[in-house]
C-alpha positions in Angstrom: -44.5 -1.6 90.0 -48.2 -1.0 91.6 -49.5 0.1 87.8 -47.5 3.6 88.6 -45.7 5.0 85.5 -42.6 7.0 86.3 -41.3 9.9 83.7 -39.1 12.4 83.7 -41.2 15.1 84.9 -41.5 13.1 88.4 -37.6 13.6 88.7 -37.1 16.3 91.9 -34.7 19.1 90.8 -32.1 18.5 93.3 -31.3 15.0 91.4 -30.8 16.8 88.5 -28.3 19.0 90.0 -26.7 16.2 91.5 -26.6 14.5 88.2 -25.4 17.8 86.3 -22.1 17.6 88.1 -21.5 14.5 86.7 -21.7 16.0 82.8 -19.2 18.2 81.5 -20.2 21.5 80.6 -20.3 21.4 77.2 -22.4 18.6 77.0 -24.3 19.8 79.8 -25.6 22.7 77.7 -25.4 21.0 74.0 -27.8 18.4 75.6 -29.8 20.1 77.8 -29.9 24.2 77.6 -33.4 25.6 75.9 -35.4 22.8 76.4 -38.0 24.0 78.4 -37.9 26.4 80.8 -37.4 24.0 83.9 -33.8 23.3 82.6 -32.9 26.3 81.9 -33.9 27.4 85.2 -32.0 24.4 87.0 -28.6 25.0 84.7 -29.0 28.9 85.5 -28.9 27.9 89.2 -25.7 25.8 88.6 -22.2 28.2 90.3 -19.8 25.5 90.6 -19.2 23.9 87.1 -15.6 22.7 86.9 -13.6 23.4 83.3 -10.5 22.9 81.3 -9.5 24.7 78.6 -7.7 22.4 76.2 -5.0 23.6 74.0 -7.8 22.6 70.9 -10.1 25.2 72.4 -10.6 27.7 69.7 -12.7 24.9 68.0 -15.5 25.9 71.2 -14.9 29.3 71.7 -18.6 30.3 70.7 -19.6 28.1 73.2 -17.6 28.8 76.5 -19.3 33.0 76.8 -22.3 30.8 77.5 -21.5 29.4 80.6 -18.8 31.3 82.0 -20.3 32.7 84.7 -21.1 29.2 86.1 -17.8 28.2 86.3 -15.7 28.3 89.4 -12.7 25.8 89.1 -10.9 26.8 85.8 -8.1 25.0 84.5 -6.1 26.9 81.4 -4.1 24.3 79.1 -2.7 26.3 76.2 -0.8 29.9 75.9 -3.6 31.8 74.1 -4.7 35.2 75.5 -7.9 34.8 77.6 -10.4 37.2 78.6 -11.3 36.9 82.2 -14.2 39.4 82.4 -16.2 36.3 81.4 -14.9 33.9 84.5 -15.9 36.5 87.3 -17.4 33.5 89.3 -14.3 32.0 89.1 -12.7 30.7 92.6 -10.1 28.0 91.8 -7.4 29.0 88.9 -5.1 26.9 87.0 -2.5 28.0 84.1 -0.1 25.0 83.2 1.1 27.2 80.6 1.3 30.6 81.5 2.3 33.6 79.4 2.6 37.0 80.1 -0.7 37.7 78.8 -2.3 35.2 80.6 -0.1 36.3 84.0 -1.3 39.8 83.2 -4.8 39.4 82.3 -5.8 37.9 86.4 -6.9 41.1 87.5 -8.5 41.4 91.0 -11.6 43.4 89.5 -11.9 40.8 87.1 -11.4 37.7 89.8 -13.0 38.9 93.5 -13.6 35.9 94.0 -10.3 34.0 93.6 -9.7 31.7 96.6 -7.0 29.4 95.1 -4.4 30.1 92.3 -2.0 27.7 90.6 0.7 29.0 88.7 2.8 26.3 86.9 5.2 28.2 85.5 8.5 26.1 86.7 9.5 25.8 82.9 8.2 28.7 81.4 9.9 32.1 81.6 9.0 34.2 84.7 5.9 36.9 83.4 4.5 37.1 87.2 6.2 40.1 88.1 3.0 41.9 87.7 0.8 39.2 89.2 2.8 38.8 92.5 2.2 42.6 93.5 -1.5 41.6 93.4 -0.7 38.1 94.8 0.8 39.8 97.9 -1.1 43.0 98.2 -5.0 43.2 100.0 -6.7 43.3 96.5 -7.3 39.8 95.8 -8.9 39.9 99.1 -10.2 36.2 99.1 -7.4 34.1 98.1 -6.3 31.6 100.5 -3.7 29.1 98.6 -1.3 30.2 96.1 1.3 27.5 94.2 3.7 29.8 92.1 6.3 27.8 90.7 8.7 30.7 89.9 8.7 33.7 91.7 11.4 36.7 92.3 10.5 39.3 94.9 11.1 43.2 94.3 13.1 44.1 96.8 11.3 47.6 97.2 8.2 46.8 96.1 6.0 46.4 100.1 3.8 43.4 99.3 1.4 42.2 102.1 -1.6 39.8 102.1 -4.0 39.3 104.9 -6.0 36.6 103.4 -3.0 34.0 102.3 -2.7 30.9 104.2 -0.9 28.4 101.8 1.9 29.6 99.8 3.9 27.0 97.6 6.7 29.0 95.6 10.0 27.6 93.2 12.2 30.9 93.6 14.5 31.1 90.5 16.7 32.5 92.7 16.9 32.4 97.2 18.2 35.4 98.9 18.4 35.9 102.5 15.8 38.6 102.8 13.0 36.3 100.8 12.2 34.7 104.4 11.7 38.0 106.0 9.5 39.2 103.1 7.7 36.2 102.7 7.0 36.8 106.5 6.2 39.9 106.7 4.0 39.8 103.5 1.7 37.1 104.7 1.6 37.3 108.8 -1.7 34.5 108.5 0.4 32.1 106.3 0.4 28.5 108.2 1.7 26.2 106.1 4.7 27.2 103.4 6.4 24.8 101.1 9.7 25.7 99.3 10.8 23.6 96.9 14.3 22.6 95.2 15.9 25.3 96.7 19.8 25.5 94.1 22.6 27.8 94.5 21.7 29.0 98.0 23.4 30.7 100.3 23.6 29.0 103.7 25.1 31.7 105.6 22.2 33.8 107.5 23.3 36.2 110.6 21.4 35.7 113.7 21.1 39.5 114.1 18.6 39.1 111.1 15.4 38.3 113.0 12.1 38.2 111.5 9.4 35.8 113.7 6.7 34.4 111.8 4.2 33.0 115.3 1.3 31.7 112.8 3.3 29.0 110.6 2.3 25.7 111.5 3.5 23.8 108.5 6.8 24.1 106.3 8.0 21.9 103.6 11.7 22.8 102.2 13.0 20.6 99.7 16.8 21.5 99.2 18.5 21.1 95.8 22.1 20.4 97.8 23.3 21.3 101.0 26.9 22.6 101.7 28.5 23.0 105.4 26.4 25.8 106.5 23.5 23.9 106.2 23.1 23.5 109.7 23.2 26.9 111.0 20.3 27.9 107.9 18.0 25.5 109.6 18.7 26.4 112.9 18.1 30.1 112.1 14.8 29.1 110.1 13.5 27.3 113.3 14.7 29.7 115.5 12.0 32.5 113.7 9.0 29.8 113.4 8.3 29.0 117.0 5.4 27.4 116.7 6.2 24.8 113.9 4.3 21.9 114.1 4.9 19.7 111.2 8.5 20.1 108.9 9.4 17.7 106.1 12.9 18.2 104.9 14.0 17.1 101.2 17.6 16.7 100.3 18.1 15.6 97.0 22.5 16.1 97.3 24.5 16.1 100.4 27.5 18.4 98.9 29.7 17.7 102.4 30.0 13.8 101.7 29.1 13.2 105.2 26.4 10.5 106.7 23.8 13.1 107.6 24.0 13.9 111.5 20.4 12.6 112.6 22.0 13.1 116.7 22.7 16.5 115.7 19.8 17.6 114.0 17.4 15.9 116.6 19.1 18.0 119.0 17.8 20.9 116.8 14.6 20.1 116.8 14.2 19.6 119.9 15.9 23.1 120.8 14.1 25.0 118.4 11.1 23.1 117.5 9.0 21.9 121.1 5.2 21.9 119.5 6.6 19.8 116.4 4.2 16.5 116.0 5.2 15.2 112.5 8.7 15.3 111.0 9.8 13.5 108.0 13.4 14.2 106.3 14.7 12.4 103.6 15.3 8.9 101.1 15.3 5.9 103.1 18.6 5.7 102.4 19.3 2.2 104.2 16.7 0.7 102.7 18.2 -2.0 99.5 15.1 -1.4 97.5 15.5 2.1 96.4 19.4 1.5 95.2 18.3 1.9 91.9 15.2 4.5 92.2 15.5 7.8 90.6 14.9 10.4 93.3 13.7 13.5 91.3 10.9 11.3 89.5 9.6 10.1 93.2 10.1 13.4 94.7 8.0 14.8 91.9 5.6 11.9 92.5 5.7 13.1 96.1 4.5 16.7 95.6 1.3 14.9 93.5 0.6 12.6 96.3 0.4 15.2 99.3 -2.1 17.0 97.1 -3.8 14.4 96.7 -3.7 13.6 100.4 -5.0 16.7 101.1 -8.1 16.2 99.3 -8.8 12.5 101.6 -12.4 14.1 102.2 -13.4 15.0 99.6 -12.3 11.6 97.7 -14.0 9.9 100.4 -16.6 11.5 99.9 -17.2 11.4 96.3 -15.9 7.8 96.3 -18.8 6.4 98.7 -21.2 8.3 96.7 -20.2 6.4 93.6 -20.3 3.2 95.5 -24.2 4.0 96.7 -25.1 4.2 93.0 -23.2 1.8 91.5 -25.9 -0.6 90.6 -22.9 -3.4 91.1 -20.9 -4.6 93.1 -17.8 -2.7 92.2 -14.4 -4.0 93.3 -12.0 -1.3 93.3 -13.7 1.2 95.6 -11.9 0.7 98.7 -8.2 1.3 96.5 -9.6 4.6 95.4 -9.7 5.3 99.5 -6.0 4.3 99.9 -3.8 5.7 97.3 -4.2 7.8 94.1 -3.9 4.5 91.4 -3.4 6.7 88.6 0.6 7.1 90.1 2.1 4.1 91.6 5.4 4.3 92.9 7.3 2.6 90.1 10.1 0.0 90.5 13.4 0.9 89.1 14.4 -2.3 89.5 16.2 -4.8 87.1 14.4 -7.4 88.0 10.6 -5.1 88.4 7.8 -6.4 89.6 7.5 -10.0 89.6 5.0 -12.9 91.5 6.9 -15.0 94.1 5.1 -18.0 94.6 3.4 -20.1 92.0 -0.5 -19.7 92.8 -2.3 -16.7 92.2 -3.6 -16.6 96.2 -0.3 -17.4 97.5 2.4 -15.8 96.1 3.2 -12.3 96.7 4.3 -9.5 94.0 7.8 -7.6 95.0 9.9 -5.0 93.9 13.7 -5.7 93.3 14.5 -9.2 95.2 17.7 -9.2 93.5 19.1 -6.2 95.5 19.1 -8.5 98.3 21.5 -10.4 96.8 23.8 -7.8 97.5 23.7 -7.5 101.1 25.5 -9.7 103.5 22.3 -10.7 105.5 18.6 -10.4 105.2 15.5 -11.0 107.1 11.9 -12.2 105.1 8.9 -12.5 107.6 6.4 -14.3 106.2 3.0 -14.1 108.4 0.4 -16.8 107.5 0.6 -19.9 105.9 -2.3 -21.9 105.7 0.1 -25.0 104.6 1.1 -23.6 101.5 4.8 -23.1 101.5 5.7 -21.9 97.9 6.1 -18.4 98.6 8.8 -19.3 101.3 9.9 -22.3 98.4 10.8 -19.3 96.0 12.6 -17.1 98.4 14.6 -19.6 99.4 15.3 -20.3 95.9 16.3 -16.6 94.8 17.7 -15.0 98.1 20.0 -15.9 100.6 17.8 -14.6 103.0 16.4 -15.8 106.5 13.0 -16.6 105.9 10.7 -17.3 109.4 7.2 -18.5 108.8 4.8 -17.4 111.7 1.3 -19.1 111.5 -0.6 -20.3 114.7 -3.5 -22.1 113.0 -1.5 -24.2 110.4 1.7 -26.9 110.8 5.2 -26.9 109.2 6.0 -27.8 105.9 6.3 -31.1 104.9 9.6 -31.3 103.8 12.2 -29.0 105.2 13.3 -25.8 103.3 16.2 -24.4 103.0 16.8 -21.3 105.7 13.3 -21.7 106.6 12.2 -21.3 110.2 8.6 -22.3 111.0 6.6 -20.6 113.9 3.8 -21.7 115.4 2.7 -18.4 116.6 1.0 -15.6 115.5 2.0 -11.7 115.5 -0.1 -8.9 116.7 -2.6 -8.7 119.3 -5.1 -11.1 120.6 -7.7 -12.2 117.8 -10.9 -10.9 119.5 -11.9 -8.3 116.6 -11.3 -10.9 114.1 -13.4 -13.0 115.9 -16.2 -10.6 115.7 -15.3 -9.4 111.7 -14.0 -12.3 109.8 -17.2 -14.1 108.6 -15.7 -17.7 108.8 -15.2 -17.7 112.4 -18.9 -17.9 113.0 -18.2 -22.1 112.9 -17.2 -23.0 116.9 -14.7 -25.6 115.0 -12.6 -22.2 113.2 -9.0 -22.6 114.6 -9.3 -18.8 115.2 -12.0 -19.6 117.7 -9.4 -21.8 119.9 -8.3 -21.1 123.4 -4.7 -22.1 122.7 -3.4 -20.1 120.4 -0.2 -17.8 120.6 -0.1 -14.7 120.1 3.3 -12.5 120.5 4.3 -9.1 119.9 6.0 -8.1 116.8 9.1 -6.2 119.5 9.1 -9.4 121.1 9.0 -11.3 117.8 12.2 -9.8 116.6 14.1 -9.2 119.8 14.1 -12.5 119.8 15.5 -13.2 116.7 17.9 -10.6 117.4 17.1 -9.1 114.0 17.7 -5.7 113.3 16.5 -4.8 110.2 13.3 -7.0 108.7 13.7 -6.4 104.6 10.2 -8.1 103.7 7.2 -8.2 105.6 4.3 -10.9 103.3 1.2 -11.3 105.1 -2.1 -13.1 104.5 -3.6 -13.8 107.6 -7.4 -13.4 106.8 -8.6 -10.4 108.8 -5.9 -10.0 111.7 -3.6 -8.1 109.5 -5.4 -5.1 111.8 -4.1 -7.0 114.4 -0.3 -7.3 113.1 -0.5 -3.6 112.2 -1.9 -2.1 114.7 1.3 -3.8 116.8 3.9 -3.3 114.0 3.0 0.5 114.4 3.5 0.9 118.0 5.4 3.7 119.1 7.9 1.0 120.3 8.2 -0.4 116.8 9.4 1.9 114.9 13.4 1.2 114.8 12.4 -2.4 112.9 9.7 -0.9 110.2 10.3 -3.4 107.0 11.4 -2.0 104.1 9.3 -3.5 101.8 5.5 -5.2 102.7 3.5 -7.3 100.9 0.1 -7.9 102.2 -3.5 -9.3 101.6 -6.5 -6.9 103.2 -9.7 -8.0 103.6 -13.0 -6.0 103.1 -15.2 -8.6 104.0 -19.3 -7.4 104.3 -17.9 -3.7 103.3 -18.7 -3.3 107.3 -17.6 -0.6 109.2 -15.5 -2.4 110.9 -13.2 -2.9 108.1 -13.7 0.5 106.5 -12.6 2.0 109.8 -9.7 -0.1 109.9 -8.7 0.4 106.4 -9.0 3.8 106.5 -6.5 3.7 109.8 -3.6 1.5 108.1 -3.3 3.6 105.1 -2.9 6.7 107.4 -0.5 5.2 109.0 1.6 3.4 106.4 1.5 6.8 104.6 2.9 8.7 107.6 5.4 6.3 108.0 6.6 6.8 105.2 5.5 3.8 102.7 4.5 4.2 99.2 2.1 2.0 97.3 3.8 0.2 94.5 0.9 -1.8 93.1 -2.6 -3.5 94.2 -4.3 -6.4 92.8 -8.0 -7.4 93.3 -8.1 -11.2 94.2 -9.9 -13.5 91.4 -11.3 -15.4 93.8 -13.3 -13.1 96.1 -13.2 -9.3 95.1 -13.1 -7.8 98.7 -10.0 -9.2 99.2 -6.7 -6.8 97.5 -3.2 -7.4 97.2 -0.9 -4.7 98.4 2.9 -3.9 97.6 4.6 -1.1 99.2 8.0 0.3 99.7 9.4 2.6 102.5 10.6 5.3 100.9 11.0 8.1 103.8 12.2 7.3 107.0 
């Protein structure tokens, strides 16, 4: 190009760095360290490498002294003694296999760095005696986030930590005093998470008082409850008066009682006035999860808020990798939704399965044949286009009602069974669409005509007089912004399907749609939906197929 020869040379040292972080470690250095003095200059100026220790190791040792310094996430996969004099750039720390020579060797002299440690320890025997004095002590003056899976306090030992702000501990063992020493230890802590909390004791006295004013976030997941579960939660509310955001996990109910939602939102409106997001427990009423295993999904569950909590920085790196991709890759925008590498899986006798018999049409679905159990259900089926073979097949394996509602297309044909065909739309008005979908640029587009109906999903199933819609299947070319942003009105949410099928459209990768996108994964994750599967259309690649299930209600 213009008779100019590029070489490496040319290359400016900042994309070098920004290529380096792309390379592990040990081929950073096999590849690159000692040949010239520019790269070892640029690999000496490297502080956040990020490493795993395998449990092969040993056959690297000789290499690891090399770069230690230049790591600062660590994560430790086998149980061999290591030596963390040569990690004292280390910030991030994982052991999934902790010993008591591992436990013991995280010294603060060695570590003064340490902002985040991650203890998984939940099936090993407890060796973090030792490590929670320094945990909870000003020493490890840095550290921010701790996860240690099994924990027992010393009842005389003082621990205190100014720095902690995120603890996540599995006590062996729950005593009544653990709240007030976990409070009084960490008076900065603002979000704690407690999980599968067995052989408790309930009973706390409301003479015990210890106020924590700083907590903003608490998740306890309960192994059972008994009777006094009630007056536990009242006193744990009663000491967090600022408590902004409570999930509560219950995997048994030990009183064989319908859970008293009256009751408890009595409670949280007593004791909790600043709370903006509650979630509680298994969808129970929804038919879908009858055969669903609930520790797998609340394990699953634990995975997915961390990875929630990282949306930045996968948003982030995710638009980064779509800038250099030197194609046109098709999967970006799933990476933005949900973490594919753990789908919700169907535990279902019947799985996942196509309903409809073309590859645009029909819709993928998790257990139809638990509908068969129920004496009525409700299939909403939004968009048409005059291809009826989703509704065909529903009406084939359910005894459902199925209503069709499609303002630019006409009835079927020929008349299916317990089919009820709309001509109206659902959501809001389709001006956006008009400005977004790319097809509406021809004046003859049915979008583009003055006489279309639109009506609100409330309105929709008011009246229908349905109260409970058990599939939502949408394809509707753009406006499912519209039908969500309706369907997710504060007004809407006693008739949230339990399960929704749906087509989303990336059309131009826009920011129109990347906004919106970005908006109705939020909000079908806070209400409580899970992503079972997603599948990129053959036919045009910014166009994805989305299952989900309500699991949390």
């Amino acid at each position: 190009m213009n008779g100019i020869i590029t070489n490496i040379e040319m290359f400016p040292n900042e994309l070098f760095i920004e290529l380096f972080a792309y390379i592990s470690p040990y081929d950073l250095y096999n590849t690159f360290s000692n040949l010239n003095f520019r790269f070892n200059s640029i690999i000496d100026s490297l502080r956040n490498l990020h490493f795993i220790l395998e449990e092969d190791w040993d056959n690297k040792e000789r290499t690891i002294p090399f770069f230690a310094s230049h790591i600062s996430n660590l994560i430790i996969k086998h149980d061999e003694p290591i030596d963390f004099s040569c990690y004292s750039n280390i910030r991030s720390l994982k052991l999934s296999m902790p010993t008591e020579n591992q436990c013991n060797a995280i010294q603060p002299y060695l570590l003064p760095n340490l902002e985040h440690l991650y203890i998984s320890n939940l099936f090993f025997s407890n060796n973090s005696k030792q490590l929670c004095r320094f945990i909870f002590s000003p020493l490890f003056s840095r550290l921010r986030t701790c996860h240690i899976d099994r924990m027992t306090f010393n009842d005389y030992h003082p621990y205190s930590s100014l720095s902690l702000q995120q603890l996540t501990v599995s006590p062996c063992t729950w005593k009544s005093n653990m709240y007030r020493q976990i409070f009084k230890a960490c008076p900065n802590l603002t979000y704690l998470r407690i999980i599968r909390l067995r052989n408790i004791s309930f009973k706390l006295s409301f003479n015990f008082i210890c106020s924590h004013t700083s907590l903003r976030h608490l998740h306890i997941h309960f192994y059972s409850i008994g009777h006094e579960w009630y007056s536990h939660i009242d006193w744990l509310l009663s000491n967090i008066p600022n408590l902004e955001n409570l999930t509560l996990l219950i995997d048994q109910n030990e009183t064989n009682m319908e859970f008293p939602f009256d009751l408890f939102a009595h409670l949280l409106t007593h004791r909790a006035p600043h709370l903006i997001n509650f979630k509680l427990e298994w969808c129970s009423s929804n038919p879908f999860l009858l055969n669903f295993n609930k520790s797998i999904i609340f394990d699953l569950e634990q995975k997915w808020v961390e990875w929630s909590e990282t949306q930045l920085t996968n948003t982030y790196d995710t638009l980064m990798n779509f800038i250099r991709s030197f194609e046109n890759q098709k999967d970006y925008i799933v990476q933005l939704a949900y973490p594919i590498s753990l789908p919700l899986p169907c535990h279902s006798q019947d799985g996942l399965q196509r309903y409809g018999n073309k590859t645009d049409s029909g819709k993928i679905l998790c257990g139809i044949k638990n509908l068969n159990l129920l004496d009525k259900c409700v299939i909403y089926s939004l968009g048409s286009n005059n291809i009826f073979d989703f509704e065909q097949e529903m009406s084939n394996q359910t005894l459902c009602e199925i209503h069709t509602y499609d303002c630019t297309s006409s009835r079927p044909l020929q008349s299916i069974n317990r089919v009820w065909f709309h001509p109206i739309c659902i959501g809001k008005d389709a001006k956006l669409q008009e400005s977004i979908n790319p097809f509406t640029e021809n004046s003859d587009h049915l979008m583009n005509k003055n006489e279309l109906v639109f009506n609100s999903f409330r309105d929709i199933v008011q009246k229908n007089k349905h109260t409970h819609i058990h599939i939502l299947k949408m394809d509707v070319e753009g406006s499912e912004y519209s039908v969500f942003a309706d369907l997710f009105s504060q007004t809407n949410q006693i008739i949230l399907p339990y399960q929704i099928s749906f087509e989303s459209h990336w059309w131009n990768k826009n920011i129109y749609h990347a906004m919106m996108h970005q908006k109705i994964f939020a909000q079908l994750w806070k209400s409580g939906y899970r992503f079972l599967q997603h599948e990129i259309n053959i036919y045009d690649s910014s166009c994805i197929e989305w299952t989900l299930l309500r699991v949390f209600c």
